[in-house]
C-alpha positions as CSV (number, residue, x, y, z in Angstrom):
1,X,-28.8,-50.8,76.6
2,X,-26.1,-48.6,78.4
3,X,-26.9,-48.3,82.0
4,X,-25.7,-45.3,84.0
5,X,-25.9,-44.9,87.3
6,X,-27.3,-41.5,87.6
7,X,-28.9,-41.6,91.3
8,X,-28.0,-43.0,94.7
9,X,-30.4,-46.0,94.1
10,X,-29.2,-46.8,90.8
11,X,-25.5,-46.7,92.2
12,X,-26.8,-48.9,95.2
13,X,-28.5,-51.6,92.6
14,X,-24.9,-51.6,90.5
15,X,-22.8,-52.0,93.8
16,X,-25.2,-55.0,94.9
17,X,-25.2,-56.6,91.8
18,X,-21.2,-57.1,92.6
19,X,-21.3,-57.5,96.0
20,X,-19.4,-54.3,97.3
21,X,-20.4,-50.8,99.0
22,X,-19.3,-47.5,97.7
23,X,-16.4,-47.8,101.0
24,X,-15.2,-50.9,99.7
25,X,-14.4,-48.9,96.2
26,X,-12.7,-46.4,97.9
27,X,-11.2,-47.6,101.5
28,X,-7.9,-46.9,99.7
29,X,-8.0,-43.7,99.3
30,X,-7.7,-41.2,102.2
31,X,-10.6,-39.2,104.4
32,X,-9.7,-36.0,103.3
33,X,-9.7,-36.6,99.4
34,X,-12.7,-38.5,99.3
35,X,-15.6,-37.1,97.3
36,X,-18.4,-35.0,99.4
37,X,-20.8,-36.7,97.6
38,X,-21.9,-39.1,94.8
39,X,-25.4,-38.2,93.9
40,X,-24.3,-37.0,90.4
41,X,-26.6,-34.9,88.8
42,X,-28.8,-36.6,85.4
43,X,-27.0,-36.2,81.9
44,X,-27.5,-33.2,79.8
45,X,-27.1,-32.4,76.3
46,X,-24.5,-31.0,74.1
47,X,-26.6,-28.0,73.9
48,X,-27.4,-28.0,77.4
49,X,-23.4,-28.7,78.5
50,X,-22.3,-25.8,75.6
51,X,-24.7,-23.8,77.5
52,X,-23.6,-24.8,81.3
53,X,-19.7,-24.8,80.3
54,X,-20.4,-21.3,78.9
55,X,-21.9,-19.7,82.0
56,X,-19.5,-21.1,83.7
57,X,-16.4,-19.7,81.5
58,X,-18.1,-16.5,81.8
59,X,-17.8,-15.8,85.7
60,X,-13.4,-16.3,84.8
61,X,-13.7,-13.2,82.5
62,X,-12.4,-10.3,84.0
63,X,-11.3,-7.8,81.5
64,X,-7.5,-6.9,83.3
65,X,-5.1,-4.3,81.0
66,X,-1.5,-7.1,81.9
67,X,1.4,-5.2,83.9
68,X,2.7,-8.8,84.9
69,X,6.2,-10.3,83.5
70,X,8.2,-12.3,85.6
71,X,9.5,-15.0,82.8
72,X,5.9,-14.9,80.5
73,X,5.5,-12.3,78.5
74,X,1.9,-10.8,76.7
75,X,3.3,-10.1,73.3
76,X,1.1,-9.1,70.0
77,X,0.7,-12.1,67.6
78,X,0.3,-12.2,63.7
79,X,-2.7,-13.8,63.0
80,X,-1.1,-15.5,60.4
81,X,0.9,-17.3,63.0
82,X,-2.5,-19.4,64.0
83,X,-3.4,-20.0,59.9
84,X,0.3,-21.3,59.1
85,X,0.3,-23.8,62.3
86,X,-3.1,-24.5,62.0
87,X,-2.3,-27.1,58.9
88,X,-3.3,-30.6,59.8
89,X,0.3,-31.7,58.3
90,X,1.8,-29.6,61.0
91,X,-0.5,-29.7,63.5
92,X,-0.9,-33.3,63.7
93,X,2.7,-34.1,63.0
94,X,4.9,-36.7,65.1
95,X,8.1,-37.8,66.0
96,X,9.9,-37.2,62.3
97,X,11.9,-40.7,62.2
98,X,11.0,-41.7,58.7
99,X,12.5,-39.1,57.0
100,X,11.5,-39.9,53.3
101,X,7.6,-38.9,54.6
102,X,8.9,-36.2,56.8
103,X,10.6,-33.5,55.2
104,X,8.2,-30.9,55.6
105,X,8.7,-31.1,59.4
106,X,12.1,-31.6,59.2
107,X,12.7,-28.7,57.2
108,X,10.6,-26.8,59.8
109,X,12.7,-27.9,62.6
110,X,15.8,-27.3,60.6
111,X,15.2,-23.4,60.0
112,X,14.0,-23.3,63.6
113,X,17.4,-24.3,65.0
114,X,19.5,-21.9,62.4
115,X,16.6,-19.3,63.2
116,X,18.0,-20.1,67.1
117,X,21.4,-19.7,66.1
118,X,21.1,-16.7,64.4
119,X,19.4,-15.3,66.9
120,X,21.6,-15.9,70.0
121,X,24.6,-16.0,68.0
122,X,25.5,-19.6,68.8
123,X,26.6,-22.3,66.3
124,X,24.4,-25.5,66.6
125,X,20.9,-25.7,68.0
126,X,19.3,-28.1,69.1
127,X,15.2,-29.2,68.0
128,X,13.8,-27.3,71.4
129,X,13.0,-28.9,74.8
130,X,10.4,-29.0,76.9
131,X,10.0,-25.3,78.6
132,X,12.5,-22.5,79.7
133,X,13.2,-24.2,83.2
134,X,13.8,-27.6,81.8
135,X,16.2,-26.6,79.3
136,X,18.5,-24.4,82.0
137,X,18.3,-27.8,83.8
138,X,19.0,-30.2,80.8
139,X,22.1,-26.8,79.8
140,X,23.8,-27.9,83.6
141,X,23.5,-31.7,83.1
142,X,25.5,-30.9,79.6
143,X,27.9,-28.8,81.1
144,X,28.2,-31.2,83.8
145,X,29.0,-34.1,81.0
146,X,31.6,-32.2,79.1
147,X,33.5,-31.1,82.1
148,X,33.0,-34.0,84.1
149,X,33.0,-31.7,87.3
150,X,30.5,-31.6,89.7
151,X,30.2,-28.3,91.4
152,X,27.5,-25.5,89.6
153,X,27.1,-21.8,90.8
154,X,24.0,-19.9,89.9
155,X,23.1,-16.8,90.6
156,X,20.1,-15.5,92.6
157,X,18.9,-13.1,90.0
158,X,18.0,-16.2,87.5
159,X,14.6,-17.0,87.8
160,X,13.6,-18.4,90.4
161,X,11.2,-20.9,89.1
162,X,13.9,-22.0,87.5
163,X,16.0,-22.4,90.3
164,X,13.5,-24.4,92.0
165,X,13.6,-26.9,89.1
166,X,17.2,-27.3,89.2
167,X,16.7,-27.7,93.2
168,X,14.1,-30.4,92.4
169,X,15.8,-32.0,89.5
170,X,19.6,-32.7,91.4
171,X,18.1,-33.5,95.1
172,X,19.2,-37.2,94.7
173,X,22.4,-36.5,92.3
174,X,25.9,-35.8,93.9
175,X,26.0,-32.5,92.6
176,X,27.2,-29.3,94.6
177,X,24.8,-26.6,93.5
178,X,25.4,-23.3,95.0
179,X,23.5,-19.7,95.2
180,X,25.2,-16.0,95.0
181,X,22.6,-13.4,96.0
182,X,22.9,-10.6,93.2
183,X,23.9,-7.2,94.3
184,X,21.7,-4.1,92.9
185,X,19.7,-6.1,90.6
186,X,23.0,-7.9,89.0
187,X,24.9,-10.9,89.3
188,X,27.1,-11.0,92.3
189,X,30.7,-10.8,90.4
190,X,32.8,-11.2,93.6
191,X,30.8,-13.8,95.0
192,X,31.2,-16.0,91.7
193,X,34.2,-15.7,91.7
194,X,35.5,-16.2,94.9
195,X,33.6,-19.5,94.2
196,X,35.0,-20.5,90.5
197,X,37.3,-23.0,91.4
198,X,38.8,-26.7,89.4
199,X,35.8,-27.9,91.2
200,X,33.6,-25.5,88.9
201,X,31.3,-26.9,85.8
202,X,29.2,-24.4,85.3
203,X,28.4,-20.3,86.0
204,X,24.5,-19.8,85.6
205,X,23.5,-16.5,85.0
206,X,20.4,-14.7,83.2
207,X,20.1,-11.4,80.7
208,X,17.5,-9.6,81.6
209,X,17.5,-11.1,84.7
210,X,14.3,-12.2,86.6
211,X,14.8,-8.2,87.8
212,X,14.6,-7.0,84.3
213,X,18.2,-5.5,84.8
214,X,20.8,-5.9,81.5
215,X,23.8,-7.4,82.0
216,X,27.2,-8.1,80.1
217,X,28.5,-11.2,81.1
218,X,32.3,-11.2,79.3
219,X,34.0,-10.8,82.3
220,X,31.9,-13.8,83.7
221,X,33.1,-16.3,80.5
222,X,36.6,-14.9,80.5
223,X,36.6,-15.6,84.1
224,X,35.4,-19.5,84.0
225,X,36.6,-20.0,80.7
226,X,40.0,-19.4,83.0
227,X,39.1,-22.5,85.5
228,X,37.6,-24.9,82.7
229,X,34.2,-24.3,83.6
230,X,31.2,-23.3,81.0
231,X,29.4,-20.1,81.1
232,X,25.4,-20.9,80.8
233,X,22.9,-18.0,79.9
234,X,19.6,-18.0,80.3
235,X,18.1,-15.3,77.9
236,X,14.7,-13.7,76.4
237,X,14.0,-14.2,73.2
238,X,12.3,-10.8,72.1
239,X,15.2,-8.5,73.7
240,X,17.8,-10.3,71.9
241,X,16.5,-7.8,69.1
242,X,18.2,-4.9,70.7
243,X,20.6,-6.5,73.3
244,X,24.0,-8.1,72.9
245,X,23.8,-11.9,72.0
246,X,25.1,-14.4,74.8
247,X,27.3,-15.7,71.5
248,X,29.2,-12.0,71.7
249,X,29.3,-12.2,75.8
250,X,31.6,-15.7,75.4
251,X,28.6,-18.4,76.4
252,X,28.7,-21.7,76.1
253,X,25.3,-22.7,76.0
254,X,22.2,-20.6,75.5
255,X,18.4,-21.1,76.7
256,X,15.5,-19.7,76.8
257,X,11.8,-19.9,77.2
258,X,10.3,-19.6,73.9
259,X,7.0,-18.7,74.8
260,X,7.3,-14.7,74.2
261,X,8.1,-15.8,70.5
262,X,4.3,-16.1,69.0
263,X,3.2,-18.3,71.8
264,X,0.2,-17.4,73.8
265,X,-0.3,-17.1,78.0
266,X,-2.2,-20.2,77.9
267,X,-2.3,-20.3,81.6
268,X,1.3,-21.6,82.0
269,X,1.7,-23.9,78.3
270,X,2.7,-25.2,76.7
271,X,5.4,-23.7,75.8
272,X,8.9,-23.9,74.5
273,X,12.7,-24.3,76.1
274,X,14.9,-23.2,73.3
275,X,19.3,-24.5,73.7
276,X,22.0,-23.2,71.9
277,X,25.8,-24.3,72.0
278,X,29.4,-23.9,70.6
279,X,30.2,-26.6,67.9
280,X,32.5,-28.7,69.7
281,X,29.5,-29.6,72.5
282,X,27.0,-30.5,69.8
283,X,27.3,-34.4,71.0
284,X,26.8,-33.8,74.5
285,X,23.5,-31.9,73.9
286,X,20.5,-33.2,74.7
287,X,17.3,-34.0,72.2
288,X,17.4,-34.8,68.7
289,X,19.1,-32.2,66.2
290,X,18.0,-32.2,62.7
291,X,20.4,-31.5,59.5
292,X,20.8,-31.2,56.4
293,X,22.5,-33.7,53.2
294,X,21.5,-34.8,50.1
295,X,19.4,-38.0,48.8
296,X,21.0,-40.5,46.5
297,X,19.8,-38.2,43.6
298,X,21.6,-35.3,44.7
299,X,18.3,-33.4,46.4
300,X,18.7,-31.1,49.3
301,X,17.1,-33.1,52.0
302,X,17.4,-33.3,55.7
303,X,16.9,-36.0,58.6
304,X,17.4,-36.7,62.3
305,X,21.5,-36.4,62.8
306,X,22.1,-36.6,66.0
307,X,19.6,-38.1,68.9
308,X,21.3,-39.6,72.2
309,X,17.8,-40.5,73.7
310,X,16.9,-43.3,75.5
311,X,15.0,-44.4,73.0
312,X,18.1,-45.2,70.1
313,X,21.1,-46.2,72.7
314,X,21.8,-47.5,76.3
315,X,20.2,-45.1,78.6
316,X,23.1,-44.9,80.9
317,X,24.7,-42.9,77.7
318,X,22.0,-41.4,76.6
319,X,22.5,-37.2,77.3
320,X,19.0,-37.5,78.7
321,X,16.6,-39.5,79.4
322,X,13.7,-36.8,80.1
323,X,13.5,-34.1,77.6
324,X,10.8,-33.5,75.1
325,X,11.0,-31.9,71.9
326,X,8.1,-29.3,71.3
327,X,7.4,-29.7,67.4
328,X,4.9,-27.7,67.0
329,X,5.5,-24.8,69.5
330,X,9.0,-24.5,67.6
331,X,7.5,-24.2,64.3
332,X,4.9,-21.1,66.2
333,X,8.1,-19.1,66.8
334,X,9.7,-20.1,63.6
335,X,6.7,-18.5,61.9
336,X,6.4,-15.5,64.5
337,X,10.1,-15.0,63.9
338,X,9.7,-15.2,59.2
339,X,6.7,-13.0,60.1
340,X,8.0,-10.4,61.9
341,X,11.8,-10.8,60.3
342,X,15.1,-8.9,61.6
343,X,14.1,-5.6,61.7
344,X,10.2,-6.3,63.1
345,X,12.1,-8.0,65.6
346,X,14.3,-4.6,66.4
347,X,11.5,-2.6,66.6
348,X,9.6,-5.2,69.0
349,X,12.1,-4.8,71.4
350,X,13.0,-1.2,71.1
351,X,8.8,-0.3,71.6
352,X,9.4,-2.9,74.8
353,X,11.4,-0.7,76.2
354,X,11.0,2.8,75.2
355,X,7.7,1.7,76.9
356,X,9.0,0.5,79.8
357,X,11.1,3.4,80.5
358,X,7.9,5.2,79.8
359,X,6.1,3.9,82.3
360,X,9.1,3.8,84.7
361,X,9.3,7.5,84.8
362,X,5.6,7.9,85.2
363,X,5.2,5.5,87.8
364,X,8.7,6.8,89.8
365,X,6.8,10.1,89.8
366,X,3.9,9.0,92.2
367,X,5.1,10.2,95.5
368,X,6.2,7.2,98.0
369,X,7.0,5.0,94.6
370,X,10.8,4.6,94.8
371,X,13.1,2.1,92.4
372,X,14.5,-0.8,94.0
373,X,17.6,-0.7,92.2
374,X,20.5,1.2,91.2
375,X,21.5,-0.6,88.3
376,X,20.6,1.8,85.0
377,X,19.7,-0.6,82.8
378,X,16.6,-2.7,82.0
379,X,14.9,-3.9,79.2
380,X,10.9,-4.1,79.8
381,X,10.7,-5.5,83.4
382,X,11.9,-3.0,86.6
383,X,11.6,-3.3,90.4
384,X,9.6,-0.3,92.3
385,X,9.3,0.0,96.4
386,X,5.8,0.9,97.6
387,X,5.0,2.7,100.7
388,X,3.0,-0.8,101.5
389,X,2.8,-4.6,101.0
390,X,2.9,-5.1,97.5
391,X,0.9,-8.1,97.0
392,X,-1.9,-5.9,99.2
393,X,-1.8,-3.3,96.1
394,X,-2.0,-5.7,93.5
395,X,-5.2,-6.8,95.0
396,X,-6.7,-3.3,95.1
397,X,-5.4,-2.8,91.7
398,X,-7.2,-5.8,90.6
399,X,-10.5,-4.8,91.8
400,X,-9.5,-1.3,89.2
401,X,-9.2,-3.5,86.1
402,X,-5.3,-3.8,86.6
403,X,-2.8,-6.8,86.7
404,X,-0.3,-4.3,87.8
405,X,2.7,-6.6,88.6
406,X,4.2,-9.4,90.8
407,X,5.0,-9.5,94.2
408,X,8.5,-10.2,94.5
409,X,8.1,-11.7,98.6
410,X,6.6,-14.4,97.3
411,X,10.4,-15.6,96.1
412,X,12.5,-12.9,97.7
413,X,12.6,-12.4,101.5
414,X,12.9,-8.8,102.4
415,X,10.9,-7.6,99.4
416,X,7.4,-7.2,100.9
417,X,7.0,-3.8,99.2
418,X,8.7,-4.6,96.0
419,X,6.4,-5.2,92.7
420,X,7.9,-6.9,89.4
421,X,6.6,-4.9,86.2
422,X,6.4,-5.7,82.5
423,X,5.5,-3.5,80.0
424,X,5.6,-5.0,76.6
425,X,4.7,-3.5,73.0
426,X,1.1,-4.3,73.8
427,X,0.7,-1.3,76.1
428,X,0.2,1.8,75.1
429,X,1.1,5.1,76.8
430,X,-2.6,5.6,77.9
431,X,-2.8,2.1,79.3
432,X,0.7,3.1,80.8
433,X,-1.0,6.6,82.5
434,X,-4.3,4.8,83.6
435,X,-1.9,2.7,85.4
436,X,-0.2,5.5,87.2
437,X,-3.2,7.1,87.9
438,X,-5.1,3.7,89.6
439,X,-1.8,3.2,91.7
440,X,-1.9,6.7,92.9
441,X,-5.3,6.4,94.1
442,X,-5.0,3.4,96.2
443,X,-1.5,4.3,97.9
């Protein structure tokens, strides 16, 4: 019979029978993360726990109308998207090495990288990576590879959650990684390049930016392309509908952050990094890459070309020896992107930010609500200066059924007052003037 120690005697009986206390369990681990207490309550059952969990679930449902961007997006999803990836073949699917068993997935991850090329105007793709942050990071280790330099400049106006992974990733690596703070919302062009120098790897940059603001970044390739160094964007998926592709701007290598491609919130994953290249880099990237030949009978058929991991060669030559490949998250946005096709994917973008201006002008319009920036354009994300503390309204506006933004202090010094907001295709105008009317109230 299974004994459980469910009280403090029974837990005192066990812990005599092998001669120890409950301190000698745990003298290793420190005051302050030791357990209040060990009287655990007795067992329950399913129905009892399915009860308990649900009570519990219920106090975290707060029913908030989602004005907050910043890199993670609240986009509508097919529900299709769910039935397709819900297959067990899919769902359950691994690491594709057997090809003759694996074509389905294969095939899958195939489209998904020409659906990535197409889409940022690139030429090879690779199988996706981890997230959006790890994928910028995994972009500067390549560009670091293929130019053999050292020395990466990157722009405040990049996320800056993603700058804080590049921070954390290089700390013990010999790598001169420096910050331009981005003039009126856009990358800092005289900065950059009073920096781009034979030293130079890499220019990181970001369209939208973490501002929201729309960029052209030509001058920025032409200009490193100049001094042998690689021009890295960072991009959003969804606006790529409507914008101009980093491919067109002159980039070397593309990422992104999946997630706004059929991907839900989740509270943070997971999610998707998405990496794009020119042609001539394809051996310096970083994951596997799938592609396409023919089997001994002449069948179209497709297997694992290229895959420098740790796992199939030395890893002092392997391009990395960290990044994970997010099957089934790239087949989600392969499917949201077949569902919605090219011009769905148009009009996606184009209500983001016909909406956004929307809601721009009506919010501009409350009296001591002023824009942050000059810069003209943005997609569905702007800055707006509040007569107050930002993160102070975003509580009140909480308490009013409204996730109304994010405050920009906590990763930008000076902006105390300045709120981050995201309109997407999911908000309507009235959502848009209920909004307007809460913030009014509470300023």
């Amino acid at each position: 019979m299974e004994f459980i120690p469910n009280t403090a005697e029974q837990q005192k009986e066990m812990l005599a029978a092998i001669g120890l206390t409950m301190d000698d369990l745990f003298r290793d681990v420190p005051p302050e993360l030791m357990a209040r207490s060990f009287n655990l309550p007795h067992g329950l059952s399913e129905q009892e726990v399915r009860e308990r969990l649900a009570d519990l679930a219920g106090k975290n449902s707060i029913d908030l109308t989602l004005f907050v961007g910043g890199g993670f997006y609240d986009h509508f999803i097919p529900s299709a998207v769910y039935s397709i990836i819900s297959r067990s073949e899919f769902y359950t699917s691994y690491t594709p090495y057997q090809p003759e068993i694996s074509q389905g997935t294969l095939q899958a991850i195939y489209e998904f990288q020409s659906a990535v090329c197409r889409l940022t105007d690139m030429e090879v793709s690779n199988a996706s990576l981890y997230d959006g942050g790890t994928a910028l990071y995994e972009a500067m280790m390549m560009a670091l590879r293929i130019t053999e330099r050292n020395k990466v400049i990157v722009d405040d106006s990049v996320n800056p959650i993603y700058r804080v992974m590049l921070h954390s990733y290089t700390r013990n690596l010999q790598i001169d990684l420096e910050e331009t703070h981005c003039v009126d919302g856009l990358a800092n062009r005289s900065d950059i390049l009073d920096r781009l120098d034979d030293k130079t790897a890499a220019v990181i940059v970001q369209n939208p930016n973490f501002f929201g603001c729309i960029d052209d970044f030509t001058d920025l390739a032409e200009a490193a392309h100049d001094k042998g160094a690689l021009l890295l964007v960072s991009c959003y998926p969804i606006s790529l509908g409507i914008l101009k592709t980093p491919g067109a701007m002159g980039a070397d290598i593309v990422t992104a952050e999946g997630q706004s491609l059929g991907l839900p919130m989740s509270f943070g994953g997971p999610y998707l990094g998405m990496m794009a290249s020119r042609k001539q880099y394809v051996r310096k990237m970083p994951g596997r890459i799938v592609g396409e030949t023919k089997d001994r009978e002449g069948r179209r058929a497709f297997v694992l070309t290229l895959q420098a991991r740790e796992q199939h060669i030395r890893r002092e030559k392997a391009t990395s020896n960290i990044c994970s490949n997010e099957a089934l998250c790239a087949l989600t946005a392969l499917v949201y992107l077949s569902l919605v096709g090219k011009e769905g994917l148009k009009q996606t973008a184009q209500r983001c930010a016909d909406r956004a201006s929307y809601a721009y002008q009506r919010l501009t319009a409350i009296p001591g609500v002023q824009p942050h920036f000059r810069a003209k354009w943005f997609f569905n994300e702007f800055v707006l200066d509040l007569p107050c503390e930002a993160a102070d309204v975003i509580a009140r506006l909480i308490e009013k059924g409204f996730a109304a933004g994010f405050p920009l202090s906590r990763y930008y010094k000076g902006m105390e007052n300045s709120i981050l907001i995201c309109v997407t295709e999911k908000r309507t105008k009235q959502q848009i003037g209920m909004l307007a009317e809460a913030l009014e109230s509470v300023l």
